[in-house]
C-alpha positions as CSV (number, residue, x, y, z in Angstrom):
1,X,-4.6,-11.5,-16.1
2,X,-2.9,-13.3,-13.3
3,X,-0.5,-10.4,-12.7
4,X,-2.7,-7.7,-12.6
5,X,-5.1,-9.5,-10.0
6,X,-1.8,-9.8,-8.2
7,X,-0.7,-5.9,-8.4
8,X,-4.6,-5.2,-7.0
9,X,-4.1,-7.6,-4.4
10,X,-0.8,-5.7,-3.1
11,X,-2.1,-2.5,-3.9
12,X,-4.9,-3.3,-1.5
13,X,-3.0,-5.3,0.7
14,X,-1.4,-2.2,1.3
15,X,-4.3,0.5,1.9
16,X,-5.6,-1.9,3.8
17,X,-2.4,-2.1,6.1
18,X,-1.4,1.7,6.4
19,X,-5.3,2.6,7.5
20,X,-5.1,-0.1,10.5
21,X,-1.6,0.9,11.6
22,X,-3.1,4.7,10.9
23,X,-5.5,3.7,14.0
24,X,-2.5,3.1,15.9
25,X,0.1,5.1,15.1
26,X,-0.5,8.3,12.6
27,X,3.4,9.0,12.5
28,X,3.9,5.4,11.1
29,X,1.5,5.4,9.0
30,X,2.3,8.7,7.1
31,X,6.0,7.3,6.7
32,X,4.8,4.1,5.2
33,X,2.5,6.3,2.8
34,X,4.7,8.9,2.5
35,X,7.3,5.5,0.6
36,X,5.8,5.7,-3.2
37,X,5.0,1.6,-3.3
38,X,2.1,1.6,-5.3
39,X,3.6,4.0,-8.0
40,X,6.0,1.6,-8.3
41,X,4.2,-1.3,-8.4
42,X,2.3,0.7,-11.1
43,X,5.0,1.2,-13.7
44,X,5.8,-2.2,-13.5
């Protein structure tokens, strides 16, 4: 239970992150996107 709390909390963490530096910067934020993180962190 513990470790999927702590993939939501990254996987949010993360949306979260990408639409604030999306306010900022659109070029950066489709690169960071554009990196498959959250796939990742699904499989695992």
């Amino acid at each position: 239970m513990t470790y999927t709390l702590i993939k939501v909390l990254i996987t949010s963490l993360l949306v979260v992150a990408i639409s604030e530096i999306a306010k900022r910067s659109s070029l950066m934020a489709g690169i960071l996107a554009s990196i498959p993180l959250v796939s990742v962190l699904g499989f695992i």
